[in-house]
C-alpha positions in Angstrom: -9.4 -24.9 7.0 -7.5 -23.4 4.5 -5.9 -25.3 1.5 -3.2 -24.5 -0.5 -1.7 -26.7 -3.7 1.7 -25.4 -5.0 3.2 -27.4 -8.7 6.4 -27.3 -9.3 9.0 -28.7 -11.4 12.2 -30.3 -8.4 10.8 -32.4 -5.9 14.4 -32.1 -4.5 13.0 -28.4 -3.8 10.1 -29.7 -2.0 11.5 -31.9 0.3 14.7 -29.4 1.1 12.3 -26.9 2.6 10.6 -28.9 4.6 13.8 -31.2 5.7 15.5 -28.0 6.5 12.6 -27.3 9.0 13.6 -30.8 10.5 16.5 -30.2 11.1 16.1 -26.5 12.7 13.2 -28.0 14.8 10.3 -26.4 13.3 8.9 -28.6 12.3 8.4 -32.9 12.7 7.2 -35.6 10.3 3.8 -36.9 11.2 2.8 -39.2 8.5 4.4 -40.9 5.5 2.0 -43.1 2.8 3.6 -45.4 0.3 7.1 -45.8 1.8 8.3 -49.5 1.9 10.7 -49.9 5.0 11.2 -47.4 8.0 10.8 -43.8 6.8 12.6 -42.6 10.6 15.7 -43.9 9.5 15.7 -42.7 5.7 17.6 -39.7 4.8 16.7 -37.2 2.0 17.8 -38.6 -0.7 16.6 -41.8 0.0 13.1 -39.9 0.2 13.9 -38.2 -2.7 14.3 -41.2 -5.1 10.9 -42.8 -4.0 9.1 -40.1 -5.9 12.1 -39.7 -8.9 11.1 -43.5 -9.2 7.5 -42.0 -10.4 8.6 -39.2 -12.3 11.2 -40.9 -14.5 8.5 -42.6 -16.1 6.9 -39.9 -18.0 9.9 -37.5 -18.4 7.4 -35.3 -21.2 6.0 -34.0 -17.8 8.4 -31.5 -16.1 5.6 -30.4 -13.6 5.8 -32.5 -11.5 6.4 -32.0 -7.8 3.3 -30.9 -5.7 3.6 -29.1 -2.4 0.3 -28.6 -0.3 -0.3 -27.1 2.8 -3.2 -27.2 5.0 -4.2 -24.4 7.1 -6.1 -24.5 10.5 -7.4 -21.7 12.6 -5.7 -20.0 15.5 -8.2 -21.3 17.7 -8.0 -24.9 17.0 -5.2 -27.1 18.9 -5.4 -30.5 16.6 -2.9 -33.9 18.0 -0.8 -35.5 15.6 -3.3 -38.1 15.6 -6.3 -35.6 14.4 -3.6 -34.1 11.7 -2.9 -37.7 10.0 -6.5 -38.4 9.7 -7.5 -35.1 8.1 -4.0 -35.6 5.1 -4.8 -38.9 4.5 -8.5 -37.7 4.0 -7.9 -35.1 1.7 -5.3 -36.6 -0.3 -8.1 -39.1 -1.3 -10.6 -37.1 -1.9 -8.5 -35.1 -4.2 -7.1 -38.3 -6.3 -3.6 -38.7 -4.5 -4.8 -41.5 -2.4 -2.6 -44.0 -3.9 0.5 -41.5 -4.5 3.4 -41.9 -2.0 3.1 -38.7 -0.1 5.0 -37.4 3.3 3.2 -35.2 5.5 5.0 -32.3 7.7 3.4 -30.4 10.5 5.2 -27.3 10.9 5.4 -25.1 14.4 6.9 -22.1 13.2 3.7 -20.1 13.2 0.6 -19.0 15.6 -2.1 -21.4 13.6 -1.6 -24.7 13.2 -0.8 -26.2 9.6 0.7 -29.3 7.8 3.1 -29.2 4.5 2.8 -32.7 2.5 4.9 -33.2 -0.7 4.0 -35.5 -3.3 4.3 -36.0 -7.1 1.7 -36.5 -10.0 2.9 -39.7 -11.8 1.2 -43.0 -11.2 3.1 -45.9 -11.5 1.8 -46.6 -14.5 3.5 -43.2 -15.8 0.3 -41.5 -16.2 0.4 -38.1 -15.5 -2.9 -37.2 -12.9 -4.3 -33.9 -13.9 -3.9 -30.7 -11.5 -5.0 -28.2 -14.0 -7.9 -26.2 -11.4 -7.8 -28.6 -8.8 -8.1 -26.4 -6.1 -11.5 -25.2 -7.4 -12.7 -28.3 -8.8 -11.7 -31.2 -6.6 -9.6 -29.3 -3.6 -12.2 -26.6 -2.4 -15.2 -29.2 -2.1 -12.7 -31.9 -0.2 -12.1 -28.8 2.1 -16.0 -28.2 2.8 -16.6 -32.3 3.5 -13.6 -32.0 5.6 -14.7 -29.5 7.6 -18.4 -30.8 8.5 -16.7 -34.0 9.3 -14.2 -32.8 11.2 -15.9 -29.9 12.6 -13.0 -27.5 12.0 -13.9 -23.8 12.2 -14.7 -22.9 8.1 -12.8 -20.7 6.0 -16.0 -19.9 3.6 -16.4 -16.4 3.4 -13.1 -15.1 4.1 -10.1 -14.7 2.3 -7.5 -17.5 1.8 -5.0 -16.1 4.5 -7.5 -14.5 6.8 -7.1 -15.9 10.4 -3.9 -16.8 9.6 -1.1 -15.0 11.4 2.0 -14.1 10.1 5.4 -14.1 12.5 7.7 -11.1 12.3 11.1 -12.1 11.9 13.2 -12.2 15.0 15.7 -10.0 14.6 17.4 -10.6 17.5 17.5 -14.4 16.3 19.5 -13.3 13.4 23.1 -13.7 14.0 25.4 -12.1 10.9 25.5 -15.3 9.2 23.7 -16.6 6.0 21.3 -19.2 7.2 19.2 -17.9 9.9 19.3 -14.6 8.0 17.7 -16.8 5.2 15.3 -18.8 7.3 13.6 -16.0 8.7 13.0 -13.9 5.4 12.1 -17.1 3.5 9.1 -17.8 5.9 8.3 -14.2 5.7 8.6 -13.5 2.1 6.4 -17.1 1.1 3.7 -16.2 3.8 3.1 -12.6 2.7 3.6 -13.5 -1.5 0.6 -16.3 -0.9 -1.6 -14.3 1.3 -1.7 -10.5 0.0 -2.5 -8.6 -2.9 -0.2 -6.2 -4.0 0.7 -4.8 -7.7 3.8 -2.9 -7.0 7.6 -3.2 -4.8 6.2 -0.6 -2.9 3.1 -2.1 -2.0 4.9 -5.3 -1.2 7.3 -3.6 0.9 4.9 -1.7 2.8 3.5 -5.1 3.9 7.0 -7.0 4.4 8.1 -3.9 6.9 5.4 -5.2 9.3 7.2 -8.4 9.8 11.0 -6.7 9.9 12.0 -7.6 5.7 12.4 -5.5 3.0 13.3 -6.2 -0.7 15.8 -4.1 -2.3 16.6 -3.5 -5.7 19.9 -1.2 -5.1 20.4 2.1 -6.1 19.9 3.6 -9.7 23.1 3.1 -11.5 23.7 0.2 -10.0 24.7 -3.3 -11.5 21.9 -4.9 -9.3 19.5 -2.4 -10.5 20.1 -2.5 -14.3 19.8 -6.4 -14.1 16.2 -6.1 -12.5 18.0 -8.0 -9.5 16.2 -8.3 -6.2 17.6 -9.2 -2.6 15.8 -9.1 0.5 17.4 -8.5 3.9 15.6 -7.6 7.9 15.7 -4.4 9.3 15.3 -2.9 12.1 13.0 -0.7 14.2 14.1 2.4 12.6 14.6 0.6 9.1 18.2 0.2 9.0 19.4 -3.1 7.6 20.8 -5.8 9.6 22.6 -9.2 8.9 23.3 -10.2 5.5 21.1 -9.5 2.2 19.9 -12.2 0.2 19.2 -12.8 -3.1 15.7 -13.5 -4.3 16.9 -16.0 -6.7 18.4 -18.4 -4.0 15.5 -18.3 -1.3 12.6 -20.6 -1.8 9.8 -20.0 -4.5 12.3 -18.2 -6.1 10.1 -14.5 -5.2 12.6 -12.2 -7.8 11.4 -9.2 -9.7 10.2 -11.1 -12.5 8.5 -13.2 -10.7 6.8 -10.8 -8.7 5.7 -8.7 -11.7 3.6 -11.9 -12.8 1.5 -11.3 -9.4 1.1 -7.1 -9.6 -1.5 -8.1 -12.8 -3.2 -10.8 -11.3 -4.0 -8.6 -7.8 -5.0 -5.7 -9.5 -8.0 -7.3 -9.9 -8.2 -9.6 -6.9 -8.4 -6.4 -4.9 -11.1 -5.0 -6.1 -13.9 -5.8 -4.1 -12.4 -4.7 -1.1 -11.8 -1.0 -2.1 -14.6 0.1 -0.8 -14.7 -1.5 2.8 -10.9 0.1 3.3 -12.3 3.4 2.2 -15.0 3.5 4.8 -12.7 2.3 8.4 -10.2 4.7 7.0 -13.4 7.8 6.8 -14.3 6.2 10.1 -10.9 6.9 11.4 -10.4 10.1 9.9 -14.3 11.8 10.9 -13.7 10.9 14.6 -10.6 13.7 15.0 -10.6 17.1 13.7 -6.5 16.6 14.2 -4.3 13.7 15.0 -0.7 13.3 16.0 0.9 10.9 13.4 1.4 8.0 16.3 -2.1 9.1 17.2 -3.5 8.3 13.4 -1.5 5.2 13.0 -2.6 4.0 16.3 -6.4 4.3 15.1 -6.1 2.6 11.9 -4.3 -0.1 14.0 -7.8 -0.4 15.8 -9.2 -0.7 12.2 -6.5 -4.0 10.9 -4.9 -1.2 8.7 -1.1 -0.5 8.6 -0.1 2.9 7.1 3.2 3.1 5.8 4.4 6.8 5.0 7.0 7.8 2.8 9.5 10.9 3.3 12.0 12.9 1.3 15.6 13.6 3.4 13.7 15.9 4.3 11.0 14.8 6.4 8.5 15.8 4.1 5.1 13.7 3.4 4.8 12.6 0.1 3.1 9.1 -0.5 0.7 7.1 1.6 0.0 3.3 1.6 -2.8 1.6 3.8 -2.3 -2.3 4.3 -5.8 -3.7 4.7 -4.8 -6.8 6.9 -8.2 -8.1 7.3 -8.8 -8.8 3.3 -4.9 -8.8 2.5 -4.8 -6.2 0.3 -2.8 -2.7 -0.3 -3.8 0.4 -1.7 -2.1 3.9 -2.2 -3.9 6.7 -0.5 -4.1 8.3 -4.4 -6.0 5.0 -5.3 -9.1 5.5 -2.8 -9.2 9.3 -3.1 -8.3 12.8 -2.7 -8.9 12.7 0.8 -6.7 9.9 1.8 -3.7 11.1 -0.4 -0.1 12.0 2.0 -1.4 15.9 0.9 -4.6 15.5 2.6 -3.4 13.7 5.9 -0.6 15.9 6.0 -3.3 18.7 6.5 -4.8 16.5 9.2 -1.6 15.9 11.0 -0.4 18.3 13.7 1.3 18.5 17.5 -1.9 17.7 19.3 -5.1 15.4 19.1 -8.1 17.1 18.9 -11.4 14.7 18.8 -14.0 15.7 17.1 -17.1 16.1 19.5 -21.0 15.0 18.8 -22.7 18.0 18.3 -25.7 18.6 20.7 -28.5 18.4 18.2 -27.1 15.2 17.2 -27.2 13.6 20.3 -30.4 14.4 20.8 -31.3 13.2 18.3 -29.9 10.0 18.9 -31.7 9.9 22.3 -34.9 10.4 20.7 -34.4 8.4 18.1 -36.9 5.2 18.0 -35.2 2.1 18.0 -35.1 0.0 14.7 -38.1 -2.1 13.6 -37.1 -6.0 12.7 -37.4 -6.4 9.5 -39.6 -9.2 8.5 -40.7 -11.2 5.3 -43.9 -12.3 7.0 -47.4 -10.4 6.2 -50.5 -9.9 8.7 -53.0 -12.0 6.7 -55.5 -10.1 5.3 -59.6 -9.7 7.0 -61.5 -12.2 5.8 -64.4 -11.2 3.6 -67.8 -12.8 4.2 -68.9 -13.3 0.1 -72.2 -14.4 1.7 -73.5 -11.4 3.2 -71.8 -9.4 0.7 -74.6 -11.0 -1.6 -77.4 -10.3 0.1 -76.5 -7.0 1.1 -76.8 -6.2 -2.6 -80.0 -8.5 -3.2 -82.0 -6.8 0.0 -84.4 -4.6 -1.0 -84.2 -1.0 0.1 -85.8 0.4 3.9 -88.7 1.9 3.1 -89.0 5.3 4.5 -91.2 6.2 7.4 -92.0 9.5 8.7 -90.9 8.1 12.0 -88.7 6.7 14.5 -90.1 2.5 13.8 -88.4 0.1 13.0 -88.5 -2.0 9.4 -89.6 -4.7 11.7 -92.4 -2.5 13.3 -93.5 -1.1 9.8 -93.4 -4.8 8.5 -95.6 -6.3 11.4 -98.2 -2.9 11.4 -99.5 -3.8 7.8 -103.1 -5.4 7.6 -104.1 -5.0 4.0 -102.4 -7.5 1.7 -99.7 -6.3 -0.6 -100.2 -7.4 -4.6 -98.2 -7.1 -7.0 -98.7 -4.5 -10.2 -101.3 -6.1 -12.6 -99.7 -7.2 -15.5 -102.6 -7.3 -18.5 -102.3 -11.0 -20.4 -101.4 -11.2 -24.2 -104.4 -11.3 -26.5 -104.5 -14.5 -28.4 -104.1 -13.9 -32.4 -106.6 -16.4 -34.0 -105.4 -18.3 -36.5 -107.1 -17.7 -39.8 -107.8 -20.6 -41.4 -106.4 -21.6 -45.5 -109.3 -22.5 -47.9 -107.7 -25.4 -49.4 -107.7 -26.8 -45.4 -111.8 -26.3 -45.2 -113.3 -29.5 -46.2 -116.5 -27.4 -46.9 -115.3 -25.4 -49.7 -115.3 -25.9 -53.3 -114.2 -24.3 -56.5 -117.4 -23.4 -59.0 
């Protein structure tokens, strides 16, 4: 399970996007917690002033409104039932137990996941701290949550991993605003919360997976001089279709300032993951001596990586960007290396695939090869040593040497004359000479 909290400032906002969602059919409400009355027959509003009740108590604290969404895997096919038990478990465990909260579950994606809206204002116009709560209260609820509920774990991989993302439906998209809107807001919020990217570029190389692209306009342009940012689908061959949309009017607000706020914070985030892309795209690249560019793009395909290439008018090959969608994360070919820049797969690219073959030697080598030892922590335990006989083998006398073939036993048992040992003469006794004052014979003339 995968948990995500979102502040924000308009509750309104909160409840819009997922009330929209109603009303399309994507999604249903599943559970609603400190609601007096019927909550199936209360409009928006009427949901909306149940939390502006809260918040106009403490009106020093603009943020406010809290959207979280809980994230389940692919594989797992949780009932409404399952879904209520698990909000209502993690709303406590994080301090929002008593808080009126509504819970959403959305279908409009291929895992299964839940949207709940809340605020952070008791009704005693406290404000209830969210500053790190998703490290220090959120990310332990989501371990105990997981044991208890034996949900497939998320530790280990990144935040949106296992999650999939649904292409827009182009064909869905009739020329008017709102389903135009609907599909590149669900797009545009899914990638923005689940990839690291630090540039337009990067973040459109990952949008044209899912059929969006974000557009600044040309140079020259009003749009452009402003920094203004719309976002529109497109098609197979990239060509735009329906109506373009401004950043500033879809949900979370993803404009160019906005986004510039994120290219710092990935640069870093990314990091660790450099490496790993480096080595499937070697992989890749060592197994042809040529490639066919649908031929290359299919093999990193193999590997989770998108390559995006970028073209002058004249169908030249000048920029390269690999979309790692195992770890989230995109990198320039001129970021990894010189030999994953456009110049050097341009070199690699021709009219035919040609695989590059094991040489013989190799294989052999291979063949012969023995196969791995386990590696183990455990130690044969040393020979005994016997301290005993060690001690008398140093305290036994020497084998006394015979001109022949006996035995020490033989030689032992064939003496008759007694053995003595070397005379050692005794110490003469000194006598004692005696003092004349002691001799009761003596006397001075």
């Amino acid at each position: 399970m995968v948990a995500k909290i979102i502040s924000g400032k308009d509750i309104g906002g909160v409840l819009h996007y997922n009330e929209h969602k109603m009303e399309r059919g994507e999604a249903r409400l599943i559970l609603s917690s400190g609601f007096a009355g019927d909550i199936d027959t209360m409009d928006r509003l009427q949901k909306k002033q149940r939390f502006e009740n809260l918040t106009m108590l403490n009106g020093r604290v603009k943020t406010n409104a809290i959207h979280i969404s809980l994230n389940f895997d692919p594989s797992e096919k949780p009932d409404d039932r399952k879904l209520q038990e698990i909000a209502a478990d993690y709303m406590e465990r994080i301090g929002f137990g008593d808080q009126p909260f509504l819970v959403y579950r959305h279908l409009d994606a291929a895992h299964p996941h839940i949207h709940v809206a809340t605020v952070n204002i008791r009704p005693d116009g406290k404000r209830i701290d969210i500053h790190n709560i998703g490290r220090t209260l959120s990310e332990q609820a989501r371990k105990e949550i997981e044991r208890k509920y034996n949900l497939v774990r998320a530790e280990g991989r990144g935040e949106g991993q296992g999650q999939d993302i649904k292409a827009a439906d182009i064909r869905k998209a009739a020329y008017g605003k709102s389903p135009t809107k609907h599909a590149i807001t669900n797009v545009v919020n899914a990638i923005i919360k689940e990839y690291s990217f630090t540039s337009l570029a990067e973040l459109n190389a990952i949008l044209s997976q899912f059929n969006v692209t974000a557009d600044r306009g040309k140079e020259g342009t009003r749009m452009h001089q402003r920094n203004g940012l719309q976002y529109a689908l497109i098609g197979g061959s990239g060509e735009k279709v329906g109506i373009p949309i401004k950043a500033s009017s879809i949900y979370g607000k993803p404009t160019l300032a906005n986004l510039e706020k994120h290219f710092a914070k990935n640069a870093g985030s990314r990091k660790e993951y450099k490496d790993a892309l480096r080595q499937r795209i070697g992989k890749v690249l060592d197994s042809h001596i040529q490639f066919t560019k649908s031929a290359f793009t299919k093999e990193l395909a193999r590997e989770g990586i998108h390559a995006e290439f970028r073209q002058n008018d004249k169908g030249q090959l000048y920029g390269i960007t690999y979309v790692d969608n195992i770890h989230r994360t995109v990198f320039n070919g001129s970021h990894l290396g010189k030999a994953y820049t456009a110049k050097a797969i341009g070199e690699k690219i021709g009219n035919r695939d040609i695989p590059r073959e094991t040489p013989p030697s190799q294989k052999n080598t291979q063949k012969q090869a023995p196969a791995p030892q386990r590696k183990t922590f455990l130690r044969p335990a040393p020979t005994p040593t016997n301290y005993l006989q060690r001690t008398l083998a140093k305290n036994r006398p020497p084998t006394p040497h015979t001109t022949d073939s006996k035995s020490l036993l033989d030689t032992l048992l064939g003496r008759t004359a007694p053995e003595y040992g070397p005379h050692i003469p005794k110490k003469k006794k000194r006598k004692r000479r005696k003092h004349p004052d002691s001799d009761p014979h003596s006397h001075t003339l």
